[in-house]
mmCIF file as gemmi writes it, N, C-alpha and C atoms, coordinates in Angstrom:
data_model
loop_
_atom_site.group_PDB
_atom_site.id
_atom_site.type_symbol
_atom_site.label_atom_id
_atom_site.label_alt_id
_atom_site.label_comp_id
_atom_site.label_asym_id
_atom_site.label_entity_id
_atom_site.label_seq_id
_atom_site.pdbx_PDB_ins_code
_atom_site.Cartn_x
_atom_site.Cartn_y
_atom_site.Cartn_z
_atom_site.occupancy
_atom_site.B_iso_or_equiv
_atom_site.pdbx_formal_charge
_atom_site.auth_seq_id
_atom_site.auth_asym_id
_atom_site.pdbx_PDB_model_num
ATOM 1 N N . UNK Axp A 1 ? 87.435 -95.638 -90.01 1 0 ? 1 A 1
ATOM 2 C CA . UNK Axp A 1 ? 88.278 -94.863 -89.116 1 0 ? 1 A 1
ATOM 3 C C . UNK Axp A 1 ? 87.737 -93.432 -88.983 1 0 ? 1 A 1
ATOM 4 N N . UNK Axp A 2 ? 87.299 -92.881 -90.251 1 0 ? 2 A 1
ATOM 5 C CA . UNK Axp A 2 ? 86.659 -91.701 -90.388 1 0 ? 2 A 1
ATOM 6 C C . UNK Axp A 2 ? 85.662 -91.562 -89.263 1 0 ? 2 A 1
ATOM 7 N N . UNK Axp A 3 ? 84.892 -92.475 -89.415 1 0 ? 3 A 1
ATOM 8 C CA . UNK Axp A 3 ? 83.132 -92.61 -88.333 1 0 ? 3 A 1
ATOM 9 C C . UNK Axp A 3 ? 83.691 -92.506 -87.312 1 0 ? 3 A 1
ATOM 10 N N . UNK Axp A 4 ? 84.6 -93.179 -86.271 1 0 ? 4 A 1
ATOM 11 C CA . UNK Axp A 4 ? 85.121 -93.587 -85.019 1 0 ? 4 A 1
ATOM 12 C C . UNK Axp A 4 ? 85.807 -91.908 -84.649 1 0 ? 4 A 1
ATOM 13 N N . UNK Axp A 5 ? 86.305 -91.415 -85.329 1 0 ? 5 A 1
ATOM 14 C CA . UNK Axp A 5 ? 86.93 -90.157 -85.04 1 0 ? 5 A 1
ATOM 15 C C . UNK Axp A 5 ? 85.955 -89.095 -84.894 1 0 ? 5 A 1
ATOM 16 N N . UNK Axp A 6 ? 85.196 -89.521 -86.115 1 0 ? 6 A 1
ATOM 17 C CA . UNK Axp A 6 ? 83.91 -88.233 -85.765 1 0 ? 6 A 1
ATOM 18 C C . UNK Axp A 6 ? 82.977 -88.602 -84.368 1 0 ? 6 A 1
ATOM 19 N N . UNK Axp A 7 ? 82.641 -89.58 -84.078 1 0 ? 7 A 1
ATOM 20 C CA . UNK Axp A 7 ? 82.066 -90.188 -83.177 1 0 ? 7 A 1
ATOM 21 C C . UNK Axp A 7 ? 82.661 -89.663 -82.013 1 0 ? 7 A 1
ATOM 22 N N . UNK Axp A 8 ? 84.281 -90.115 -81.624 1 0 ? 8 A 1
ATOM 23 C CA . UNK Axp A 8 ? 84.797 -89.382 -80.645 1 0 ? 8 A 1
ATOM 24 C C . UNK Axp A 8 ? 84.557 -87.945 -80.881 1 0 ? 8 A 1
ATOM 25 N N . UNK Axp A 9 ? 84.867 -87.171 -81.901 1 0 ? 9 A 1
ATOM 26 C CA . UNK Axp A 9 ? 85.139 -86.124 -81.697 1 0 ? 9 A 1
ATOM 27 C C . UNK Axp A 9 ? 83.223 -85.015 -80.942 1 0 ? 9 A 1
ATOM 28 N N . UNK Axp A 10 ? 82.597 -85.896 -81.829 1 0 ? 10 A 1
ATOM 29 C CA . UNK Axp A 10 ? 80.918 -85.241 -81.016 1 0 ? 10 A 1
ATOM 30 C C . UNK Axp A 10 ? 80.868 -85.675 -79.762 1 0 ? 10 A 1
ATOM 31 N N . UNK Axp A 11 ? 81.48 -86.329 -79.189 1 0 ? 11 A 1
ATOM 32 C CA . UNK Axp A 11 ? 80.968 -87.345 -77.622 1 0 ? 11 A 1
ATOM 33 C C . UNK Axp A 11 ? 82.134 -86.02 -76.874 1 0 ? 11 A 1
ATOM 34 N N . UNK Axp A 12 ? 83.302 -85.652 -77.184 1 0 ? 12 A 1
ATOM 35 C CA . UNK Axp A 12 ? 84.09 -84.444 -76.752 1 0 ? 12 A 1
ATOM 36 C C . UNK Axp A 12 ? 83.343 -83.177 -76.687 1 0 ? 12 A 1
ATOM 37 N N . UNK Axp A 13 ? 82.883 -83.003 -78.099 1 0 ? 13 A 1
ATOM 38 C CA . UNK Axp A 13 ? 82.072 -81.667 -78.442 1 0 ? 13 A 1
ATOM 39 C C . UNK Axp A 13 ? 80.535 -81.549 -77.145 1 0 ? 13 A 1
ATOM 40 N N . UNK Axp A 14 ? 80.244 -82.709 -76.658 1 0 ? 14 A 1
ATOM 41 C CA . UNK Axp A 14 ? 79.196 -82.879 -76.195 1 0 ? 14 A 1
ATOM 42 C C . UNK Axp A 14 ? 79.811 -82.335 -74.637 1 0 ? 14 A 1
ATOM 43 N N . UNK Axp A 15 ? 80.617 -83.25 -74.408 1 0 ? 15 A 1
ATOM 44 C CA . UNK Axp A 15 ? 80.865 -83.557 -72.71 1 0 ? 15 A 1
ATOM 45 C C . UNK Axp A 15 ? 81.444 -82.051 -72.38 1 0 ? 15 A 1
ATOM 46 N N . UNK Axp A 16 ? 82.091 -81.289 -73.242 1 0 ? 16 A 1
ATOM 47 C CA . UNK Axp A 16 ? 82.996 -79.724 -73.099 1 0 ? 16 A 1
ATOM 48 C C . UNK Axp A 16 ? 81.463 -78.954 -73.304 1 0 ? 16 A 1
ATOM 49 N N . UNK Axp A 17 ? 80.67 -79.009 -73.975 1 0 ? 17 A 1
ATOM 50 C CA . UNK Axp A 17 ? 79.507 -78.128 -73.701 1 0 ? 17 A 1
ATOM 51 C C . UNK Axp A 17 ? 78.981 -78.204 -72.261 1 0 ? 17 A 1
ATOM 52 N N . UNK Axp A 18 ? 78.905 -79.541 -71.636 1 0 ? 18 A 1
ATOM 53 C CA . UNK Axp A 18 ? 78.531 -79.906 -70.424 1 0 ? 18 A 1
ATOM 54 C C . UNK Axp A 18 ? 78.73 -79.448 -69.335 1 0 ? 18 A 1
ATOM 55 N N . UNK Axp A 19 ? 80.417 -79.007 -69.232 1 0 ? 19 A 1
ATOM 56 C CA . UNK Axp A 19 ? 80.978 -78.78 -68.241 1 0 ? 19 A 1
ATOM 57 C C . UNK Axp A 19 ? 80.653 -77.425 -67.61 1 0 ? 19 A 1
ATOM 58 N N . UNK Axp A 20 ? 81.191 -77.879 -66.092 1 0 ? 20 A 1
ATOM 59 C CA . UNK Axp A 20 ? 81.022 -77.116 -64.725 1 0 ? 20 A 1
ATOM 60 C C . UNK Axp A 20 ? 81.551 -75.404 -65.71 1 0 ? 20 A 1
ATOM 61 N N . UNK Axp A 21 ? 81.051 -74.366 -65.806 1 0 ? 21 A 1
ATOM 62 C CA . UNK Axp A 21 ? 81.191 -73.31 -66.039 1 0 ? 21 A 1
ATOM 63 C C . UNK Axp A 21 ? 81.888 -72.535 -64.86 1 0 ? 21 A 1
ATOM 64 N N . UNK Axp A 22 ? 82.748 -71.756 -64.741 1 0 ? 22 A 1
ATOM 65 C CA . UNK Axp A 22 ? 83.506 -71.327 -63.549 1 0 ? 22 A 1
ATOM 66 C C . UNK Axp A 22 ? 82.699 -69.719 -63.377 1 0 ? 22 A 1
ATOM 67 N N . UNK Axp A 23 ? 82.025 -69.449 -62.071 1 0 ? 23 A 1
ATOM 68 C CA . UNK Axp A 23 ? 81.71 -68.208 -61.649 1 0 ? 23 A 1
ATOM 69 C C . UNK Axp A 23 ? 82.639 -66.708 -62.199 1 0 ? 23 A 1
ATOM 70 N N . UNK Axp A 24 ? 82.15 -66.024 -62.539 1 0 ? 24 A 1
ATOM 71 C CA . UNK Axp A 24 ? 82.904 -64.993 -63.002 1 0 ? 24 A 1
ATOM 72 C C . UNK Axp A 24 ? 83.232 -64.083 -61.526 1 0 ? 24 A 1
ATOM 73 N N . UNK Axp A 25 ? 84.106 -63.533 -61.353 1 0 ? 25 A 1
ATOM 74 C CA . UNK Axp A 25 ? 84.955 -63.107 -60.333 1 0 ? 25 A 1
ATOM 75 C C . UNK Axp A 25 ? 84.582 -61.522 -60.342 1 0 ? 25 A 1
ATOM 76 N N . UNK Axp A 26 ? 83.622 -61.13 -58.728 1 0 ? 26 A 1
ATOM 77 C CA . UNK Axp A 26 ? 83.343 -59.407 -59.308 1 0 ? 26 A 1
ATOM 78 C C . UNK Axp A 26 ? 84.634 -58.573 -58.833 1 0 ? 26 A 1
ATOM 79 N N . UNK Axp A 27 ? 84.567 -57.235 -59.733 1 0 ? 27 A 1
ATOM 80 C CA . UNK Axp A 27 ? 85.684 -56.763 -59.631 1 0 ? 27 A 1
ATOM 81 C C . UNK Axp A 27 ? 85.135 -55.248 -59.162 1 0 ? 27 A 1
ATOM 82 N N . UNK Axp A 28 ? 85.667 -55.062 -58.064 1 0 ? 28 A 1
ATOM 83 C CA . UNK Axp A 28 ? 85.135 -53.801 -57.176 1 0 ? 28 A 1
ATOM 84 C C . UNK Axp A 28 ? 86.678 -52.718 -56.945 1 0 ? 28 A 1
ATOM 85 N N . UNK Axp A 29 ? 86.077 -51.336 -57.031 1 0 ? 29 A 1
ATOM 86 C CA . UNK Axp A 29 ? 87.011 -50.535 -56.795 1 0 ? 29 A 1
ATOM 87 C C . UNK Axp A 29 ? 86.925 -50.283 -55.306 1 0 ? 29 A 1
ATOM 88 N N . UNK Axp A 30 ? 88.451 -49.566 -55.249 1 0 ? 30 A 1
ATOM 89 C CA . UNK Axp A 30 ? 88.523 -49.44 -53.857 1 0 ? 30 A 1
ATOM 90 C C . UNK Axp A 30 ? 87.899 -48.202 -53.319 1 0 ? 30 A 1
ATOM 91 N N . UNK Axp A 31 ? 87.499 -47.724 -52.437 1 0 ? 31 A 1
ATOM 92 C CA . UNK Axp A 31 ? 86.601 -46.221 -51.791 1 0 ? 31 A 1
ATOM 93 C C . UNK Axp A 31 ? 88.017 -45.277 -51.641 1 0 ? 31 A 1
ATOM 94 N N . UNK Axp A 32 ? 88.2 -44.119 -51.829 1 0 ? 32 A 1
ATOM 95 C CA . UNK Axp A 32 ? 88.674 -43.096 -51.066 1 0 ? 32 A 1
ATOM 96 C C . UNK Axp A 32 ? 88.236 -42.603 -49.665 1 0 ? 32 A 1
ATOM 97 N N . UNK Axp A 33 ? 88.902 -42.075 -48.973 1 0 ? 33 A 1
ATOM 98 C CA . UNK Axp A 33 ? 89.426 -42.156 -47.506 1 0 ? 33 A 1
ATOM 99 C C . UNK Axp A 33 ? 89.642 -40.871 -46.835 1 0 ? 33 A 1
ATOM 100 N N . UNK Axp A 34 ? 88.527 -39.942 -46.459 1 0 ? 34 A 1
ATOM 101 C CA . UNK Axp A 34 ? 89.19 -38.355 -46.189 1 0 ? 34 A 1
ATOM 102 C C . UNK Axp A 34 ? 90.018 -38.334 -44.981 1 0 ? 34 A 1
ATOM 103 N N . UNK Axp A 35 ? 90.758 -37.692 -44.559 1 0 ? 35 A 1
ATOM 104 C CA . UNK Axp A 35 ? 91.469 -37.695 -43.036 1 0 ? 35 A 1
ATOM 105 C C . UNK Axp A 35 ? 90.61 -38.031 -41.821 1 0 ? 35 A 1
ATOM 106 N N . UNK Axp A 36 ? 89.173 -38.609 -42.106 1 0 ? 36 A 1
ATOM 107 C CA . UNK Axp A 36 ? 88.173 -39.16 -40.499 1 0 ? 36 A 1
ATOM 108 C C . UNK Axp A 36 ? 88.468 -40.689 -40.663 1 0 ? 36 A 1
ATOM 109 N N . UNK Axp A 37 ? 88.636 -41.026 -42.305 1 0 ? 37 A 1
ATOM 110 C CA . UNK Axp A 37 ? 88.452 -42.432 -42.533 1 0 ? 37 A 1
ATOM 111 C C . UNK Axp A 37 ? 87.156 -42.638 -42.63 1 0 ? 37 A 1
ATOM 112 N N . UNK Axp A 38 ? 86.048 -41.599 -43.195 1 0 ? 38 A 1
ATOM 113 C CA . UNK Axp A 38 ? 85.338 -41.945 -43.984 1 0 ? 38 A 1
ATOM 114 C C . UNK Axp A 38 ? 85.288 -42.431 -45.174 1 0 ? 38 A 1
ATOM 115 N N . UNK Axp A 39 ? 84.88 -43.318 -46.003 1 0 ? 39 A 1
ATOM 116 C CA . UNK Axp A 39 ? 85.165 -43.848 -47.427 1 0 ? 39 A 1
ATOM 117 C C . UNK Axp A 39 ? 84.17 -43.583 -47.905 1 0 ? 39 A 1
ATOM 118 N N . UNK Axp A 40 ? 84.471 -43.01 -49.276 1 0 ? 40 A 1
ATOM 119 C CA . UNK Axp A 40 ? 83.269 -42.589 -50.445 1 0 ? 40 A 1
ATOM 120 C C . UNK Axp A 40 ? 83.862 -42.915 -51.61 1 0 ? 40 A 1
ATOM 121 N N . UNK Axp A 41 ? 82.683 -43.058 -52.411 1 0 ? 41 A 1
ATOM 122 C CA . UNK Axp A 41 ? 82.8 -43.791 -53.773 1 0 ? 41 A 1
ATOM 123 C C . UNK Axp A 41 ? 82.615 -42.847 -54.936 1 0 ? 41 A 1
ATOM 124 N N . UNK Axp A 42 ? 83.386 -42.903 -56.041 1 0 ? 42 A 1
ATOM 125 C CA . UNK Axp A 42 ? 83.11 -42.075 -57.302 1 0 ? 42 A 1
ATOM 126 C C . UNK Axp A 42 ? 81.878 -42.283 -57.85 1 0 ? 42 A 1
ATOM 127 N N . UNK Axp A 43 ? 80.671 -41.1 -58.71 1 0 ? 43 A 1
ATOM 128 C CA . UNK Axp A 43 ? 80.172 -41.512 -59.386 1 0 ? 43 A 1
ATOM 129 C C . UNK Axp A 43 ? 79.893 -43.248 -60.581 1 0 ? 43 A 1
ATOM 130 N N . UNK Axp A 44 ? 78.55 -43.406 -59.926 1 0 ? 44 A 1
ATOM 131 C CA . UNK Axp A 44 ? 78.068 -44.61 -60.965 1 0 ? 44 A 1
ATOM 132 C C . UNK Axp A 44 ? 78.229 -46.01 -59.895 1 0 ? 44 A 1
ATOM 133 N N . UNK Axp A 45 ? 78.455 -45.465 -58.458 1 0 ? 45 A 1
ATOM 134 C CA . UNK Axp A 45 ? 79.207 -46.716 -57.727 1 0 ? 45 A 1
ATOM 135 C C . UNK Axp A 45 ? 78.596 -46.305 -56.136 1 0 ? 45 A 1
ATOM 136 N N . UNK Axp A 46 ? 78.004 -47.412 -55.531 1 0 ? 46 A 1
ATOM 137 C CA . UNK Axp A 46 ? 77.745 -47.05 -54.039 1 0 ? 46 A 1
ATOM 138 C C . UNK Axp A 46 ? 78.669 -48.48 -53.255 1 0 ? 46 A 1
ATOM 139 N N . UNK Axp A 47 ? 78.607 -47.795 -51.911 1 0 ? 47 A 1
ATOM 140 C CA . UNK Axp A 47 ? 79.476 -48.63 -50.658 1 0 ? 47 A 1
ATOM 141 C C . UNK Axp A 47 ? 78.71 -49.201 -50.527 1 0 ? 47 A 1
ATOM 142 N N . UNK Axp A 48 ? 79.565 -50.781 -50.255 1 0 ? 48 A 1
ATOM 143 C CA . UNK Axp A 48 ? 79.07 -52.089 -50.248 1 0 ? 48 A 1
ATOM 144 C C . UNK Axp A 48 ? 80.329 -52.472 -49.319 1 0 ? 48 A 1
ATOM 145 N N . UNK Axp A 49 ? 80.034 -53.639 -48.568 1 0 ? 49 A 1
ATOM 146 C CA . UNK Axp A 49 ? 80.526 -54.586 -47.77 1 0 ? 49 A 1
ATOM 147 C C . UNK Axp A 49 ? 80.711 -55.958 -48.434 1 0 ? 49 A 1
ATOM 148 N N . UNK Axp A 50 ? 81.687 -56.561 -48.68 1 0 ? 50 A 1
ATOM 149 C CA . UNK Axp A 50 ? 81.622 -57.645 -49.231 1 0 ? 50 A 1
ATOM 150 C C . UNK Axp A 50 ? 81.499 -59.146 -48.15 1 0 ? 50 A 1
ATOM 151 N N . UNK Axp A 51 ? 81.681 -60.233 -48.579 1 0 ? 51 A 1
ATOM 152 C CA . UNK Axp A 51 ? 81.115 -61.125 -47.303 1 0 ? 51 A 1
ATOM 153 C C . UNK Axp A 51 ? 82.656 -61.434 -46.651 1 0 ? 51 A 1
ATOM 154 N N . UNK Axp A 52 ? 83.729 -61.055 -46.954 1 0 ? 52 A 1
ATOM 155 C CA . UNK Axp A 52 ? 84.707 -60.871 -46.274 1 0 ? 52 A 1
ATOM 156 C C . UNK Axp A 52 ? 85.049 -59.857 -44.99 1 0 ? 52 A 1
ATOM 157 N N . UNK Axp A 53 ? 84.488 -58.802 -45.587 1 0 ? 53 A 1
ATOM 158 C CA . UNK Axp A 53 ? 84.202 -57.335 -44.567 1 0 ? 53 A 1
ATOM 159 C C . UNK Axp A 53 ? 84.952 -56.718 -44.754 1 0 ? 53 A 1
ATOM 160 N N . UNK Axp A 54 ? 85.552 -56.326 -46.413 1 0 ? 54 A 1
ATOM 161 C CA . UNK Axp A 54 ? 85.934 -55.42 -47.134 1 0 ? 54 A 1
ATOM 162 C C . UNK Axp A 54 ? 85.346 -54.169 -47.178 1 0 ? 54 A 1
ATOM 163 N N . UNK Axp A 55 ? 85.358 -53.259 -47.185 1 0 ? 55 A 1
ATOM 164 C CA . UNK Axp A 55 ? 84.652 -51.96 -47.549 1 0 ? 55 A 1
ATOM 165 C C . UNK Axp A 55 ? 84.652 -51.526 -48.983 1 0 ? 55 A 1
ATOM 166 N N . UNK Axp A 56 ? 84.275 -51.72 -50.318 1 0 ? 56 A 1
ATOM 167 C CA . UNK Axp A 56 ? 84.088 -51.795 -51.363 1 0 ? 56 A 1
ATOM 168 C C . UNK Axp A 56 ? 83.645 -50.824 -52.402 1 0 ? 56 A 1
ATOM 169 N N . UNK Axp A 57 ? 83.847 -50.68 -53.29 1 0 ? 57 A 1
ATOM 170 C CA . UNK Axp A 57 ? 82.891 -49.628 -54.513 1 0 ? 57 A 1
ATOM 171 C C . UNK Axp A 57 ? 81.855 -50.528 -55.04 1 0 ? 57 A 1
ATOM 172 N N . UNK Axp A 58 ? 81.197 -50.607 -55.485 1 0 ? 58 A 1
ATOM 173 C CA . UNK Axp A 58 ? 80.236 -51.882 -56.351 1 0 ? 58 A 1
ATOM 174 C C . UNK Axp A 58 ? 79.325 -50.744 -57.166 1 0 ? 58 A 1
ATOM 175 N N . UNK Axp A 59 ? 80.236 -51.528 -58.349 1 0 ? 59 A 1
ATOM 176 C CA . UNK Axp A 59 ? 79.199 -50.98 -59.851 1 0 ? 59 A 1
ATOM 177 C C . UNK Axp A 59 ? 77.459 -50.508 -59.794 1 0 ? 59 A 1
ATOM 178 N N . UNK Axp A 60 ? 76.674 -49.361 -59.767 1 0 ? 60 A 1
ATOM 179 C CA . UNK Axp A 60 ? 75.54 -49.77 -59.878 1 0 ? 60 A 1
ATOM 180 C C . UNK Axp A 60 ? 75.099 -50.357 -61.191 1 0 ? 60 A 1
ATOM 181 N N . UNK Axp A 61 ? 73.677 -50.86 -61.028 1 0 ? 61 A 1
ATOM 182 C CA . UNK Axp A 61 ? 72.852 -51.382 -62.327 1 0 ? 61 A 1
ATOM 183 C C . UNK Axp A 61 ? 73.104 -50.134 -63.08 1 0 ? 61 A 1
ATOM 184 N N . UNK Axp A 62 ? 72.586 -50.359 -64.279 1 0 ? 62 A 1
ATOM 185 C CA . UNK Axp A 62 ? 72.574 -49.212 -65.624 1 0 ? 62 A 1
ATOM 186 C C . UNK Axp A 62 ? 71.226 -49.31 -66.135 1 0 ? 62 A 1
């Protein structure tokens, strides 16, 4: 009974390593807005368009 449980339990351990991994979700700040409705971004961050046609902050590289 012991073997059969461990058996299942590696064939689980196996198939959960396997699985579809879910995309991590980017997380963008929003721009500030002077009275023209120009948008600018805080330090460490440039304007980006997302594929929606958001107007965006996006993290730079480091």
């Amino acid at each position: 009974m012991k073997l059969k449980f461990a058996a299942v339990s590696a064939f689980a351990l196996v198939l959960a390593a396997c699985s579809q991994q879910e995309e991590p979700t980017p997380v963008y700040i929003t721009p500030d807005y002077d009275k023209y409705g120009t948008p600018s971004c805080p330090a460490g961050t440039d304007l980006a368009t997302t594929e929606a046609g958001q107007t965006v902050c996006n993290p730079t590289a480091q």
